[in-house]
N, C-alpha and C positions, 0 to 999 in steps of 0.2 A: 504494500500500500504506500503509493505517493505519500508526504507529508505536504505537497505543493497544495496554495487556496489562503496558508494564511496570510495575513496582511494587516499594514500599520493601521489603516481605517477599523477596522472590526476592532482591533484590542484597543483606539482610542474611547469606540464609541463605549464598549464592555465598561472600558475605568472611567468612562463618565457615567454610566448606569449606573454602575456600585457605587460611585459618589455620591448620586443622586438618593440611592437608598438608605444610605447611612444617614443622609443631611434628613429626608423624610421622617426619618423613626426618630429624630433626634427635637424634632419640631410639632412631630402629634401629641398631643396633651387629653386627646379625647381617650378615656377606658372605654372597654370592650372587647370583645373578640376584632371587630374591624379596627384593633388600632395598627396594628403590623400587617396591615393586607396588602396596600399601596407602597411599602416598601418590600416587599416579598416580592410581590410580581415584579420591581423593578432588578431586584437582585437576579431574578432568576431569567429574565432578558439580557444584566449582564453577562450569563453564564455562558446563554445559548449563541451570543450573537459572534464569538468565534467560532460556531461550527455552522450557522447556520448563512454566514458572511462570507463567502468565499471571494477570488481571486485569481485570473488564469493569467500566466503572463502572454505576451504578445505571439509569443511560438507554440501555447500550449494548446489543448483542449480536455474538457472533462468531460465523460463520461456517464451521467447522472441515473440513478436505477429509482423509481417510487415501487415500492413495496416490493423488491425483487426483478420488476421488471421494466425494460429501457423506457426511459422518461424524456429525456435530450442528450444533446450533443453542446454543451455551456462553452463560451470563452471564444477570443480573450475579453479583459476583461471583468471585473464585479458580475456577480450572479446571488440570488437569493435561493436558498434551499430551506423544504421544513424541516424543522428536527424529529427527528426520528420517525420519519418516511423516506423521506431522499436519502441514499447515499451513493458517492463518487466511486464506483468500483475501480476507475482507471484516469490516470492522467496523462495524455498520449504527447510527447516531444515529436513539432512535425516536425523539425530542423533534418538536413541533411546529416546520416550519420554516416560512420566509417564501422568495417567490420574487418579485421584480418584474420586472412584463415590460408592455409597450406595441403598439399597433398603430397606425403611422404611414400618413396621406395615404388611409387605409381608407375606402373609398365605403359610405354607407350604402343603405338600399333606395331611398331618394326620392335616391338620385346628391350625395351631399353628402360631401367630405372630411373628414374629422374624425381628431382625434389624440387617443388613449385611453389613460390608463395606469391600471393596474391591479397589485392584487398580492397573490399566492396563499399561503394559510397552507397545508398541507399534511405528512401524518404517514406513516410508514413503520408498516404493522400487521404485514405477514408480512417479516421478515428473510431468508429463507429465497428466497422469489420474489425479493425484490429485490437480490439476491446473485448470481442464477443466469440470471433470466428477462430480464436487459436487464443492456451494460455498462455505461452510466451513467447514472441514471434521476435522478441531479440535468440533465442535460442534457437527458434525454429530457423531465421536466415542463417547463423552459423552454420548449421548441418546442410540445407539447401546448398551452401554456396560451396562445401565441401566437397558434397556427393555430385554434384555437377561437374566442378574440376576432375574430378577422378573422371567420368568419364567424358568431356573433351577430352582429356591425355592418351584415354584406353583405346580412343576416336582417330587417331591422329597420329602423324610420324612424328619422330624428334625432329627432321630440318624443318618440317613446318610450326613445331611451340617457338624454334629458336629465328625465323627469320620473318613468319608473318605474325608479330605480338598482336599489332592492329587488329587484324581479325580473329585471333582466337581471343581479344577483349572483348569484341561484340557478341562473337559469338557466346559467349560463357556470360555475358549483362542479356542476352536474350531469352538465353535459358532459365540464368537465375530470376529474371523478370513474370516470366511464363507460371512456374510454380509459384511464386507469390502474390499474381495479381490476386488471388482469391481472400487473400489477409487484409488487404487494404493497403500491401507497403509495392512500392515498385520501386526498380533498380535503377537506377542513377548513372551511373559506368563501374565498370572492371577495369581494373590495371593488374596483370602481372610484372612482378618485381622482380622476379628470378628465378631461373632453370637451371637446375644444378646437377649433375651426369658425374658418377665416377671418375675419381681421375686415370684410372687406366684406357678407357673411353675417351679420354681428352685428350690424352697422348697419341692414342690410333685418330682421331678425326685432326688433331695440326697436321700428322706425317699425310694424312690423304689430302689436305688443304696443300702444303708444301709440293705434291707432290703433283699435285692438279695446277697447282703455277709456274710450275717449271715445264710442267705439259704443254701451256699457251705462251709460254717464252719460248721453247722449243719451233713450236708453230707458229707462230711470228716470226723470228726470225727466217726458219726457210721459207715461208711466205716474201720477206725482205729479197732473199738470194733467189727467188723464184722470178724475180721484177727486175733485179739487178742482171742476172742472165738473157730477162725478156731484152732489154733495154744492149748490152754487147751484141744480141744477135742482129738487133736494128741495125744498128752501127755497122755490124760488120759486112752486113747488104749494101748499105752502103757506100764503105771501101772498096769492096767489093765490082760495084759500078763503076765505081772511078779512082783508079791507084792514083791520080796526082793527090787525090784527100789525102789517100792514105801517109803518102809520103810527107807532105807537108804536115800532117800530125806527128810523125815520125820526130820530125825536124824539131817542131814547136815545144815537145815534151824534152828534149834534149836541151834547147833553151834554158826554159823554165827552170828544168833540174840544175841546169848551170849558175842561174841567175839567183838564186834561193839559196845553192850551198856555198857558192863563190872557191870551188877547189875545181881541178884540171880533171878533166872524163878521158880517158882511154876510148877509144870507139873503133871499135875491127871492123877491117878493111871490107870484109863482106859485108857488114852494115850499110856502108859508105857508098858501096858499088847497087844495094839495094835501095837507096833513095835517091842517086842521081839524082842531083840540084840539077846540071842540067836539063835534065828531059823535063824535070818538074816544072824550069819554068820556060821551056819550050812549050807543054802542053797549056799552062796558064798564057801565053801570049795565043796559043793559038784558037782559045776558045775565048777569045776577046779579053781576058780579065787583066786589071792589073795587078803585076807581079806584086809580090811581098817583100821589101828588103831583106833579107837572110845575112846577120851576120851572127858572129860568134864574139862571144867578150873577150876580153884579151886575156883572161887568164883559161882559155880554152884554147890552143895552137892549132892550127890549121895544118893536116895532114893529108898527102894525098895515097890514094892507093897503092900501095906498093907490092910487090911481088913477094911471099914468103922467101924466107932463105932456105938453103937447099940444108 
C-alpha cells in the first residue's frame, strides 16, 4: 500500500479542527449531556480529515474502490473520499520507468552462449487495468521482458544480436509491448547494452575477421595488377603500331633516369643499335612531326656503337 495522498492542506485543516475543539469545550458553560457534542464532532472531523483529504501529485493516479468495488480513477490533484467506504487500493506512477533485466548462458540459433543485458523504458497508460488486471505488473514486466529476450536470442544468429542492435530493439519493444498491452502498461523502447560470447569464441571470430581482411587485400590488390597489366597491354598495341613511340620512350626513360640520379649509365651497344636516333627521327620528319631535341647531360658520355673485342 502507497502511503502517497497525504498532504500539508489536510493536516493544517485536522490542527485547526482540534483547535477549534478544544477552544469549544473550553467556552461551553451550559450542563448537560449536549455540553461536549459540538466539540466531539469537531474532534472527530479532525481525525478523519487526513484520511478522508487526499492528494495525487501531478504524475500520479488513485485508484479508489466504495465498498470493495471500482468507484474512480482520482488525481492529480485534491480528491475527497468517505471514510470508511472508499479506499485507495493503488497509487499508479505514470512517469516513464526503467526496468533492467539480462539473459544469461542463452543459446543462440547457430548454438552459441551469449550473455545479454538489456533495459526497458516503459509507461503505465491505463491506471485502471493496471490496478485491477494483474497484482504486480512491476514484476510481471521483469519476467515478460526476460522471457522475450531469451527467445529473440533462441530466434536469431549471433552476427545478427551483434551487428543489427537496431532491430533486434524493436523487435524485442514489440514483443514486450504485445504481452503487456493487456495490463495497461506499454513499452516505450528497448536498448540492448551488451552481448557477451566466451572468450575462446572471441579469439576464433578476430582470426576469421583477420583472416577475411586479408582475403579482400588479397583481392584488391590483384584486382590493382589485373588493371595494371590491362593498361601494359594497351600500350604495348600501341608500340606495337608504331616503333618510333616505342623508341622515343626508350630514349625519354633513359633521360629521366639520368636527370633524377645525376650518375653516368653504361648503355650496351645493342640497346643503342635498337633505338637508332637516327631512323627515329627520320621516321618523325617523315610523318610530318616535329622532331624532339634529344640530348644527353653531360654527365652521360656519348658513345657510339662499337664492335665487341675478339
Amino acid at each position: 500500500m502507497n502511503t502517497s495522498g497525504k498532504n500539508a492542506p489536510a493536516t493544517v485543516i485536522s490542527i485547526a479542527l482540534f483547535a477549534a475543539a478544544v477552544l469549544v469545550a473550553k467556552l461551553e458553560h451550559q450542563a448537560g449531556p449536549l455540553e461536549y457534542l459540538l466539540p466531539g464532532v469537531l474532534l472527530l472531523c479532525a481525525v478523519l480529515t487526513p484520511t478522508s483529504l487526499l492528494m495525487a501529485k501531478q504524475w500520479e493516479k488513485a485508484v479508489v474502490l466504495r465498498l470493495g468495488k471500482l468507484h474512480a480513477v482520482r488525481g492529480p490533484g485534491m480528491f475527497v473520499m468517505v471514510p470508511f467506504i472508499d479506499a485507495v487500493t493503488a497509487w499508479i506512477d505514470q512517469r516513464i520507468q526503467t526496468t533492467e533485466f539480462n539473459a544469461e548462458q542463452a543459446l543462440t540459433k547457430d548454438t552459441v552462449p551469449a550473455n545479454i543485458d538489456a533495459i526497458l523504458f516503459w509507461q503505465v497508460h491505463d491506471p485502471e487495468r493496471a490496478a485491477l488486471e494483474i497484482t504486480d505488473y512491476r514484476s510481471a514486466i521483469l519476467r515478460v521482458a526476460q522471457t522475450s529476450l531469451r527467445e529473440m536470442i533462441g530466434a536469431s544468429p549471433l552476427s545478427a544480436l551483434m551487428s543489427e542492435r537496431k532491430a533486434a530493439d524493436q523487435q524485442l519493444k514489440e514483443e514486450i509491448g504485445r504481452k503487456t498491452a493487456d495490463w495497461g502498461v506499454a513499452a516505450v523502447s528497448v536498448e540492448i547494452r551488451d552481448v557477451a560470447i566466451p572468450a575462446q569464441l572471441q579469439d576464433a571470430m578476430s582470426r576469421q575477421a583477420q583472416a577475411e581482411r586479408e582475403k579482400a587485400a588479397r583481392v584488391t590488390l590483384a584486382s590493382a595488377e589485373q588493371e595494371i597489366a590491362q593498361k601494359f597491354l594497351e600500350a604495348a598495341n600501341v608500340y606495337a603500331q608504331n616503333p618510333a613511340a616505342l623508341q622515343l620512350r626508350a630514349m625519354n626513360i633513359i633521360y629521366e633516369t639520368t636527370k633524377e640520379r645525376g650518375s653516368t649509365i653504361l648503355i650496351p651497344s645493342a640497346m643503342v643499335d635498337c633505338m637508332n636516333p637516327g631512323g627515329v627521327l627520320g621516321l618523325a620528319a617523315a610523318a610530318g612531326q616535329a622532331a624532339p631535341a634529344l640530348a644527353l647531360p653531360p654527365s652521360a658520355p656519348s658513345a657510339a656503337p662499337t664492335e665487341p673485342a675478339d
